[in-house]
LOVEXKOL-877234 format. One line per field, with one value per residue (C-alpha): x, y, z negated; chain. Coordinates in nm, 2 decimals. Example, Ala and Ser with C-alpha at 12.3 -4.5 7.8 and 13.67 -1.06 7.14 Angstrom:
2
u = (1.23:1.37)
v = (-0.45:-0.11)
w = (-0.78:-0.71)
cadena = (A:A)
REM end
This chain:
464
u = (0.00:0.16:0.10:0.18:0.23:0.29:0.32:0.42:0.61:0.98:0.86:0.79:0.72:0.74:0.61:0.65:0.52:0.38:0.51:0.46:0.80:0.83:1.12:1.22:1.52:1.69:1.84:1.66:1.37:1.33:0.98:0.99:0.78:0.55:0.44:0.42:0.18:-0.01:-0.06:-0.19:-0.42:-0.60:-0.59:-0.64:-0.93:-0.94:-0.96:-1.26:-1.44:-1.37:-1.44:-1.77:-1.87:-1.80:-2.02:-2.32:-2.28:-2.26:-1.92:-1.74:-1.66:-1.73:-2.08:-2.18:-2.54:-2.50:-2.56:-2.83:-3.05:-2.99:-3.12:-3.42:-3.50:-3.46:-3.66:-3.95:-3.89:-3.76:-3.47:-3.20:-2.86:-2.51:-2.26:-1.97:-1.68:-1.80:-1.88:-1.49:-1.42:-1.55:-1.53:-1.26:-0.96:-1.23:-1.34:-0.99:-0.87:-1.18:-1.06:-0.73:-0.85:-1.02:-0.70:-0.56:-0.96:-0.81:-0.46:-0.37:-0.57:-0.44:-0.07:-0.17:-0.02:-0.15:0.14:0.20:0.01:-0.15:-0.37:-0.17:-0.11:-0.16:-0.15:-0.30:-0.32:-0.30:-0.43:-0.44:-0.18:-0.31:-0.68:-0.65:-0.56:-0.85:-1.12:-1.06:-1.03:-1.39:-1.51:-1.36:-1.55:-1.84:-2.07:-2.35:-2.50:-2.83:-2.94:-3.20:-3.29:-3.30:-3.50:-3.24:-2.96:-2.70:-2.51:-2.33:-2.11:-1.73:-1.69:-2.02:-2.01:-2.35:-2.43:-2.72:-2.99:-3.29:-3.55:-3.75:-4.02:-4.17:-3.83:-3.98:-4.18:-3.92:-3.61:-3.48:-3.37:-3.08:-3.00:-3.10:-2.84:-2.55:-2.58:-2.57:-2.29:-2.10:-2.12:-1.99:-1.77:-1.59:-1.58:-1.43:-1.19:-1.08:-1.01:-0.70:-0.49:-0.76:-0.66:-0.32:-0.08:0.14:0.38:0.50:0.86:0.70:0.61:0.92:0.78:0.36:0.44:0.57:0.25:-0.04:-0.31:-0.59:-0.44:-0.61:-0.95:-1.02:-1.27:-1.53:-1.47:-1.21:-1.40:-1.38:-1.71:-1.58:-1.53:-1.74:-1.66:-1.61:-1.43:-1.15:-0.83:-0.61:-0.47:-0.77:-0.92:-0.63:-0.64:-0.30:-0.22:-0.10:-0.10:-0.37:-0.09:0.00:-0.36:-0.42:-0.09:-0.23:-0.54:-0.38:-0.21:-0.52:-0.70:-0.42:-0.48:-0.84:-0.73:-0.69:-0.67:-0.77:-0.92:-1.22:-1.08:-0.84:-1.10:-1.21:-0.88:-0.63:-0.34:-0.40:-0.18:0.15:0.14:0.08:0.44:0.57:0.50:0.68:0.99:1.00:1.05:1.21:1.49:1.50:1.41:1.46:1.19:0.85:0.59:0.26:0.02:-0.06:-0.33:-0.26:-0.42:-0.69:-0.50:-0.33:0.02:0.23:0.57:0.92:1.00:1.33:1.40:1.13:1.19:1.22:0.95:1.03:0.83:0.79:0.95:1.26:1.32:1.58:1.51:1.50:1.23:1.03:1.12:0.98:0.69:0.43:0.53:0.47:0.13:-0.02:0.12:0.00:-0.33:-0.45:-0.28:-0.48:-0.36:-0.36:-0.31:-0.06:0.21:0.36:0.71:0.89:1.23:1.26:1.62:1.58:1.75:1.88:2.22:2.33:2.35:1.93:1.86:1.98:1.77:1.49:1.54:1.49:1.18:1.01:1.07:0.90:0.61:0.58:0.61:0.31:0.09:0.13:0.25:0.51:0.62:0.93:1.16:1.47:1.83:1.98:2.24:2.22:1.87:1.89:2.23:2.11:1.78:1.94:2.11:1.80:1.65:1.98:1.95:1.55:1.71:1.90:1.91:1.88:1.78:1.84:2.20:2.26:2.03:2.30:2.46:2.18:2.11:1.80:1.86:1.52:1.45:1.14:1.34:1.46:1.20:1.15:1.30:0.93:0.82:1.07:1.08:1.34:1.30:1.56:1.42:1.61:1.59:1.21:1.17:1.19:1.36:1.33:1.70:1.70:1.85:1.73:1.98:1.88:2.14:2.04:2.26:2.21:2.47:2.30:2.50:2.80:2.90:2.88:3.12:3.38:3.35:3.45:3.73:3.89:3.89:4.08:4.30:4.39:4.45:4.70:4.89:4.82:4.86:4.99)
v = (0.00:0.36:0.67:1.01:1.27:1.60:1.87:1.64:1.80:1.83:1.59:1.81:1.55:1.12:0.91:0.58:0.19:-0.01:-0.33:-0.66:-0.57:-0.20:-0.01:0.37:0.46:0.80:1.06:1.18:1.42:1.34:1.20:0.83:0.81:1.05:0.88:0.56:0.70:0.94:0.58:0.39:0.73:0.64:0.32:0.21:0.21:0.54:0.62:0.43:0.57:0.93:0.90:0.71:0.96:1.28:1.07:1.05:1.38:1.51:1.63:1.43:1.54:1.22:1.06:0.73:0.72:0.33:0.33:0.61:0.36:0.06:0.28:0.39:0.02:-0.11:0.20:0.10:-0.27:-0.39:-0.49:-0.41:-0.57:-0.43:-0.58:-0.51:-0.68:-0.41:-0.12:-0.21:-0.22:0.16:0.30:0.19:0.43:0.71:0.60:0.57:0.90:1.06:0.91:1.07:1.39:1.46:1.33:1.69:1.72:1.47:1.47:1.69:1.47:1.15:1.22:1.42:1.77:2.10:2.27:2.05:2.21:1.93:2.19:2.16:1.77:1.57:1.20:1.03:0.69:0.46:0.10:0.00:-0.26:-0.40:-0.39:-0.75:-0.86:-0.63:-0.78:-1.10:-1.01:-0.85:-1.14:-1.39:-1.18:-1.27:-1.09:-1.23:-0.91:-0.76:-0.46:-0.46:-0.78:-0.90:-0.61:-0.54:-0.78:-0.81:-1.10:-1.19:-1.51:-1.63:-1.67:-1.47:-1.05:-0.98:-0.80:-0.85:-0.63:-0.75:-0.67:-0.89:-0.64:-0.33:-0.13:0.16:0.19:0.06:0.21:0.54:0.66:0.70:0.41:0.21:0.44:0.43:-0.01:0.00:0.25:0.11:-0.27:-0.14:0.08:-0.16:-0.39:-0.17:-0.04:-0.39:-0.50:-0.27:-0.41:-0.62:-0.41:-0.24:-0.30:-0.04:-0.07:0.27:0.33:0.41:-0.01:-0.07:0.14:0.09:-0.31:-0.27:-0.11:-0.26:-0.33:-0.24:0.15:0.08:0.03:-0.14:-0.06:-0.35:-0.41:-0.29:0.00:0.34:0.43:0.70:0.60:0.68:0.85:0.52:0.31:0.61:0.47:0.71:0.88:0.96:1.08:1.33:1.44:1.30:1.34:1.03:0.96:0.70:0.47:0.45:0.41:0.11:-0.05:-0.03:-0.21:-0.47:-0.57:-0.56:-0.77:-1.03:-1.02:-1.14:-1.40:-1.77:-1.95:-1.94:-2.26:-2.19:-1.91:-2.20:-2.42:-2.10:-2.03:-2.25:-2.03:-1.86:-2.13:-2.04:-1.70:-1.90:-2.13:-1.80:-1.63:-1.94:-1.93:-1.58:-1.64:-2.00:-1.88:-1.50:-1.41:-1.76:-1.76:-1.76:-1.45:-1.53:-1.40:-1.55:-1.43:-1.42:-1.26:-1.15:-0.93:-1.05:-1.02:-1.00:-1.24:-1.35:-1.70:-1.75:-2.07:-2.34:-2.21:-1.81:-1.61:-1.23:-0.90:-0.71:-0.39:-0.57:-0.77:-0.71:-0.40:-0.66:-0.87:-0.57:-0.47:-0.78:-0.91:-0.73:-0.88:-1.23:-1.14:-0.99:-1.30:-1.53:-1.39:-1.16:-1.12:-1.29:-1.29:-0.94:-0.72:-0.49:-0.44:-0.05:-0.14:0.21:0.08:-0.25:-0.24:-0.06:-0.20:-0.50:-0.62:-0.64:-0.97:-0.96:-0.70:-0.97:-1.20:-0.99:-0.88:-1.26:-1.30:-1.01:-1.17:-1.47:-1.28:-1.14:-1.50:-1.61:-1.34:-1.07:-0.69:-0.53:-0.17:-0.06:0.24:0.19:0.36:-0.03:-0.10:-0.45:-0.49:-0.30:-0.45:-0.82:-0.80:-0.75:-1.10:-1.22:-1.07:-1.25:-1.61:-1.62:-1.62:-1.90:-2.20:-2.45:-2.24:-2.55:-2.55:-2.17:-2.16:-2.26:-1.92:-1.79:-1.63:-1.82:-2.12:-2.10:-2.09:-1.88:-1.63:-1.55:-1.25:-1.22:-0.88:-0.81:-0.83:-0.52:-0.14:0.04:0.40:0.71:0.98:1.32:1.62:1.66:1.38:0.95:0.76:0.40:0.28:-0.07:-0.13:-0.36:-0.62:-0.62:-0.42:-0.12:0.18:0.34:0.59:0.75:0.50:0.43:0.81:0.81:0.45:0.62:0.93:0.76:0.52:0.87:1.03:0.75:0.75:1.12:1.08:0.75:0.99:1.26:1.13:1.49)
w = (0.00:0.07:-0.06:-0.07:-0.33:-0.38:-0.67:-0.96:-1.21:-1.03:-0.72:-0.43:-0.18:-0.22:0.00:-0.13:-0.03:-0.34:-0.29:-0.54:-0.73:-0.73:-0.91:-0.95:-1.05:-1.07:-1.33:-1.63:-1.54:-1.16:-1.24:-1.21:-1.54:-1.44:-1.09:-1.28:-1.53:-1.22:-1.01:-1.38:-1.38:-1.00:-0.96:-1.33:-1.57:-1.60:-1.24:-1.22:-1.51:-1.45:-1.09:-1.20:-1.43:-1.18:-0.93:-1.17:-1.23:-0.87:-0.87:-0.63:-0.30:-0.10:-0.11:0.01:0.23:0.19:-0.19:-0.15:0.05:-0.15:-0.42:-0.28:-0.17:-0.51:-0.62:-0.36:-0.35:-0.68:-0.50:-0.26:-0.12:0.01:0.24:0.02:0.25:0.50:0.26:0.13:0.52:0.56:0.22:0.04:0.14:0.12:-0.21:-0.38:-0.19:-0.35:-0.72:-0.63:-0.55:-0.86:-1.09:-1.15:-1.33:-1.62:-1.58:-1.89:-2.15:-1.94:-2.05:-2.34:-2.32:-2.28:-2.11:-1.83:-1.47:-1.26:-1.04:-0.73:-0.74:-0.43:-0.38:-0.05:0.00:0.25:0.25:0.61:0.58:0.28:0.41:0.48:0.13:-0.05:0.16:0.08:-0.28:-0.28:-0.08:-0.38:-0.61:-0.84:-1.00:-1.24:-1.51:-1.63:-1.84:-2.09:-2.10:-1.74:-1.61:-1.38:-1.28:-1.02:-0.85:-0.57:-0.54:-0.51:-0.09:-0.02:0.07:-0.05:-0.34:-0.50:-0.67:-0.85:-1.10:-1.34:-1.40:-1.28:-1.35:-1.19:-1.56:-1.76:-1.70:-1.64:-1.27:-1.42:-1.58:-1.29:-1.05:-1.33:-1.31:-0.95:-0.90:-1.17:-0.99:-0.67:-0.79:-1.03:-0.75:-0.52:-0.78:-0.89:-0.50:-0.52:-0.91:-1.05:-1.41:-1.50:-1.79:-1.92:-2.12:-2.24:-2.37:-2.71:-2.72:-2.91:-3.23:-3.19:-3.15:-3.56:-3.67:-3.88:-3.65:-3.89:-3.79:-3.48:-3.27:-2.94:-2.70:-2.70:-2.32:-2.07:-1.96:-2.03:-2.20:-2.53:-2.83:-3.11:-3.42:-3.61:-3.37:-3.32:-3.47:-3.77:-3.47:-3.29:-3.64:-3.70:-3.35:-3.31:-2.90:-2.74:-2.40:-2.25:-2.16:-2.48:-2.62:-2.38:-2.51:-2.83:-2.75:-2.56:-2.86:-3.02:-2.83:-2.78:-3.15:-3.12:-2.85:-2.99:-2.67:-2.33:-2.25:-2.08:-1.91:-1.76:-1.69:-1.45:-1.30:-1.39:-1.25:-1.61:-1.74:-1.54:-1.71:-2.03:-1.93:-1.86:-2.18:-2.38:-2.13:-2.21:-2.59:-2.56:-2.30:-2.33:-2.72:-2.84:-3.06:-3.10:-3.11:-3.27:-3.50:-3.88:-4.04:-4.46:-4.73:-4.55:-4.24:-3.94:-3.87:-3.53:-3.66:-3.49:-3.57:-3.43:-3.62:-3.79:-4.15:-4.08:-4.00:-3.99:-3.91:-3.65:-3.83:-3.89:-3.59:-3.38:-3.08:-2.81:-2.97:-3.03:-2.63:-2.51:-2.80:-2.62:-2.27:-2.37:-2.58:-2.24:-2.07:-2.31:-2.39:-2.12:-1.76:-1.41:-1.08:-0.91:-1.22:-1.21:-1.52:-1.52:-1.76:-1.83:-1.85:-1.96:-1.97:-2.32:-2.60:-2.42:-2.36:-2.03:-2.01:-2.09:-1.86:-1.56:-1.71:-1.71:-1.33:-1.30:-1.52:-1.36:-1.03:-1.16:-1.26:-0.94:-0.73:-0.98:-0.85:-1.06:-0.94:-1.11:-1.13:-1.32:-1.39:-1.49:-1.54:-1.56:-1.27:-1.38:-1.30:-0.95:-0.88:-0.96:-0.75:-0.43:-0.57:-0.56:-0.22:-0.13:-0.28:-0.18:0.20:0.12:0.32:-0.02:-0.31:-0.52:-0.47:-0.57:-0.89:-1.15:-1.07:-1.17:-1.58:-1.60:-1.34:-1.15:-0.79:-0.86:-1.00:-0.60:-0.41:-0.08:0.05:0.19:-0.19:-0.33:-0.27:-0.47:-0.51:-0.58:-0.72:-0.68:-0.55:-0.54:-0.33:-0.37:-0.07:-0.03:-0.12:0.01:0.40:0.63:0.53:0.15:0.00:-0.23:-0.23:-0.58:-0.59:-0.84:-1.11:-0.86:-0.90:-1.31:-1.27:-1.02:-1.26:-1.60:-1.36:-1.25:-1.55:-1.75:-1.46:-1.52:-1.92:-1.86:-1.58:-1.83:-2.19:-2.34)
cadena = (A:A:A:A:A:A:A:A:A:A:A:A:A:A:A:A:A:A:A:A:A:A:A:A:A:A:A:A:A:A:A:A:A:A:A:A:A:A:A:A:A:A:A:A:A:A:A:A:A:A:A:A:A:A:A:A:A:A:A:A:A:A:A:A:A:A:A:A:A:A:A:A:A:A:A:A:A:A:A:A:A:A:A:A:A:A:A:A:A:A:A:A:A:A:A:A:A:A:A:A:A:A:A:A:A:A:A:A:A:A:A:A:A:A:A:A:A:A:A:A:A:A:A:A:A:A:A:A:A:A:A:A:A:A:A:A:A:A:A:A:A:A:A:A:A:A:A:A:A:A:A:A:A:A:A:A:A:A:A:A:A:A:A:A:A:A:A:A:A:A:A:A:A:A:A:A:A:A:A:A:A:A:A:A:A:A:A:A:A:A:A:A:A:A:A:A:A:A:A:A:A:A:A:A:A:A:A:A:A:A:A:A:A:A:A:A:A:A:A:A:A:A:A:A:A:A:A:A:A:A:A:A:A:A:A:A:A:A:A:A:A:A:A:A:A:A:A:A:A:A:A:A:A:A:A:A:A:A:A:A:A:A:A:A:A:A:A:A:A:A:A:A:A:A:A:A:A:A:A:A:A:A:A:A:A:A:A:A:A:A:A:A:A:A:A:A:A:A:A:A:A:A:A:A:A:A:A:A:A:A:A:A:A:A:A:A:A:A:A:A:A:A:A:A:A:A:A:A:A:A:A:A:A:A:A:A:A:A:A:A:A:A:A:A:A:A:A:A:A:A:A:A:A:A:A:A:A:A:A:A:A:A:A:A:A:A:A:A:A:A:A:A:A:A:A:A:A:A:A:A:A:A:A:A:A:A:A:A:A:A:A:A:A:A:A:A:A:A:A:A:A:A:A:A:A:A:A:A:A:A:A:A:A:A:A:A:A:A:A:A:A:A:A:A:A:A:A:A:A:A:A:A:A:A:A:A:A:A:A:A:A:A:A:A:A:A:A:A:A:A:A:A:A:A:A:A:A:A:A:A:A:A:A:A)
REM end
């Protein structure tokens, strides 16, 4: 998927292609973070539920004659049906262009600052070349809800493009209009929304201190939507008014809910490519943390605990930094991730030794090989260095026979080059790094190497 955009913070102009393993890199304050965070803003949960609400309300620029007659047929009829493989066909790059559009709107309270301007901020995209792959995601789609007890439901099945709208009643009598407009919009928004990351992850720099905290500090939102909180679901920050940025309140209740998770067994029997990420989550910990993350509930509160041998079991607060770094990775892997969601890591590198941080650039690639998409900025040469390793090793004529030089000694740890887009951010601008042969010139870090090399040259000619 590409996209353009403009008037970020210190980023004049990027156009950029979101590939299954994306990565910025780039200098302090060239605005990798914040075109992370601006894509979680569109194409995430809060996309959709802005964007739904400013429809409702009639302030959206784009309207959509298609849902205005499937309304007035339910209206007349009782019920009404939409082709949404050809609505997505027609609509979708309009309708996600419109959510982009009105961003700047909520912008400021998405990253939580009142000083920051986000009036003149652009972002276009373009999903031709992934139209393909978002059709037959709407198509494998199912739907199956109601509102007040049946009187209005929708459905539409796995393999079919028809969605469905049906009433059990007169629900011209007994339901608001407007009840009966926000249910429909909301289905084919949501479905529309969800064709392009099925739901997004972030994981926020700030993971490494929220993972320590008790989680009876917190609230979740009873479902992934985006409906406000009230007064007493707010958690002790929303109550003091404390700011934090939305990416770091969805981290928050992603641990929470991992929290309420005890297994996923029916989920499985749904999709039973939930149990790879499941494998993954425990190679994380087994061959990464060595150790095991899990929760224990005792003396009547749950608790988030390292175990790194069979008779230790420690806290969060005083684990080491690169269990805290990498805790919160396995919980979403364990408890929460399915195919097509996207996971937003700000530098996962942090607090790792190097020799981790190549072993991570392998384990992300194996998240992306099981279906997941993966964005990440990072300052870590040995991540960007070892992935064109990988782009490499994945062209390989027998993988099998290469893995052993390999950190984590797995095949599915090598990408395709078609997978990867690397990013340099500078000057106002991102340019895609990697050339045609897989190689990534990142002389970005190259520059600070020859730098330190030259000057310890000059003191040993120099030592006075």
């Amino acid at each position: 998927m590409k996209l353009e955009i403009r008037n970020l913070g210190v980023v004049e102009k990027a156009e950029i292609d979101l590939k299954p393993l994306t990565v910025f890199i780039g200098r302090n304050g060239e605005g990798k973070t914040w075109a992370a965070y601006t894509l979680s803003a569109i194409l995430g949960q809060s996309g959709y539920g802005n964007y739904l609400k400013a429809y409702l309300d009639g302030k959206t620029k784009e309207t959509y004659p298609i849902i205005d007659s499937a309304l007035q047929q339910l209206f007349d009829e009782g019920n009404a049906q939409i082709d949404m493989i050809q609505f997505a066909n027609d609509c979708a790059e309009i309708y996600i262009n419109d959510v982009a559009g009105l961003a700047p709107n909520w912008m400021r309270s998405f990253m939580a600052t009142e000083r920051a301007n986000f009036d003149n901020l652009q972002v276009h995209f373009k999903l031709e070349e992934t139209k393909i792959e978002f059709l037959e995601k709407i198509k494998l789609a199912s739907v199956e809800r109601e509102i007040s007890l049946g009187l209005l439901n929708s459905v539409k099945e796995s393999g079919e493009g028809i969605l469905y709208f049906y009433s059990g009643g007169d629900i011209l009598n007994k339901l608001p209009k407007k009840a009966i407009k926000q249910f429909v919009v909301q289905e084919i928004f949501q479905m529309l929304h969800r064709s392009i990351y099925e739901y997004i992850y972030t994981f926020p720099t700030e993971r490494t201190t929220f993972i320590t905290f008790p989680f009876s500090s917190f609230r979740v939102r009873e479902s992934r939507g985006d409906e406000p909180l009230k007064e007493r679901d707010k958690s002790e920050f929303e109550r003091r008014e404390t700011p934090l940025m939305e990416p770091v309140k969805r981290f928050l209740e992603m641990i929470i809910l991992s929290s309420r998770k005890k297994d996923r067994e029916e989920e499985i029997k749904e999709n039973p490519r939930l149990q790879e990420y499941i494998k993954l989550a425990d190679f994380l910990e087994k061959e990464i943390l060595q150790g095991n993350v899990g929760f224990e509930t005792s003396e009547l509160r749950k608790e988030l605990l390292f175990q790194p041998k069979e008779s230790t079991k420690l806290e969060m607060p005083i684990v080491s930094s690169m269990v805290k770094e990498l805790a919160p990775l396995v919980l979403c892997l364990r408890y929460l991730v399915e195919p097509n969601e996207l996971l937003i890591i700000d530098e996962p590198e942090m607090n790792l030794h190097p020799a981790a941080q190549v072993e991570i650039a392998e384990f992300l690639a194996m998240l992306v090989n099981a279906g997941l998409h993966v964005l990440i900025t990072t300052h870590s040469p040995y991540i960007v260095d070892h992935l064109a390793n990988l782009m490499q090793a994945a062209k390989h004529e027998d993988p099998d026979s290469i893995k052993e030089m390999f950190y984590l000694e797995r095949t599915e740890a090598f990408i395709s080059q078609e997978k990867v887009s690397v990013y340099l951010f500078e000057d106002g601008t991102a340019k895609n790094i990697i050339s045609e042969e897989g190689t990534i010139n990142w002389e970005t870090f190259g520059q600070v190497s020859d730098d330190v090399s030259r000057i310890y040259a000059n003191l040993l000619k120099n030592p006075d």
